[in-house]
C-alpha positions, 0 to 999 in steps of 0.5 A: 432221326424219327419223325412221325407223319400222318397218314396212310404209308402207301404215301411214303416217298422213302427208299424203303418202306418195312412193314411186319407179316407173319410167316404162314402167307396171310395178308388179311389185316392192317398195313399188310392189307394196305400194301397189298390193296395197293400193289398185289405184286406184294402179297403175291411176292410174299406168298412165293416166298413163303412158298418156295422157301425151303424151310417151316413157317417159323424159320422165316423169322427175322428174315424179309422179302424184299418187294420192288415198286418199279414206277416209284423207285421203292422197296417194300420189305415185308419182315417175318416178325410173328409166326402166327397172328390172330385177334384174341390179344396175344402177343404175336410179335417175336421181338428177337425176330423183329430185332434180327430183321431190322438188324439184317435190313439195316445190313443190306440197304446197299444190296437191295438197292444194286439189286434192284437199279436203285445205286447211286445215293448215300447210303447214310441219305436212306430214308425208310418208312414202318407203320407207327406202332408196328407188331403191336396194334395186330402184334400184341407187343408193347410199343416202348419196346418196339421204339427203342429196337427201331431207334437202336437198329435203324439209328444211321437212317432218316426213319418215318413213322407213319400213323394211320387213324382207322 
């Protein structure tokens, strides 16, 4: 099920909460810069990550890092969606990637939550947050599209599409 809730993500009272980067560890815009306003453990775990990852920018794609927020129980997981990013209109956003992280997410709810303490709730009770319109405001991609990915992907979890007004 998707529901769309007004405001700012940060709220989100989910398991998780995803939210789409890029891959060359810049957090400058958009919800990224939000969480990473909220909890600069976040954009420091990214950046490690992008960092110590043994592979080029691009080969993190469809790939996550996965972000505890220990006073809340929560989970951020920053997706590697777009290699790049820029303000010029572009499109961004590799749908493929995007597809193949939900995809690997939706996998590893389980993992992340053994992981990180968290155990113990019906793994069919995950309840995850995304900015409404994701990969497509700083992305460039076509949000029809972008739905239907997360209603294919994400199709056995409660879904939050959280719509900021900036």
């Amino acid at each position: 099920m998707i529901k769309i809730i007004e405001g700012n993500i940060v709220n989100a009272k989910t398991d998780f909460i995803i939210h789409q980067v890029n891959c060359q560890g810049v957090m400058g815009s958009g919800v990224a810069k939000a969480l990473r306003d909220y909890d600069e453990g976040i954009y420091k775990h990214y950046r490690k990550f992008c960092e110590f990852c043994k592979f080029e920018p691009e080969e993190l794609l469809g790939t996550c890092d996965a972000y505890l927020l220990k006073d809340r129980g929560q989970i951020v997981l920053s997706l590697f969606a777009q290699n790049n990013y820029g303000y010029d209109g572009k499109q961004y956003t590799d749908l493929e990637a995007f597809r193949d992280g939900l995809r690997y997410i939706s996998q590893h709810f389980g993992v992340w939550r053994e992981k990180n303490g968290l155990e113990g709730k019906d793994l069919c009770r995950t309840s995850v947050a995304l900015p409404y319109k994701i990969g497509c405001v700083r992305g460039g991609a076509d949000w029809e599209v972008v739905y239907k990915i997360i209603e294919e992907e994400l199709k056995d979890y409660d879904v939050e599409l959280w719509r900021l007004d900036e």
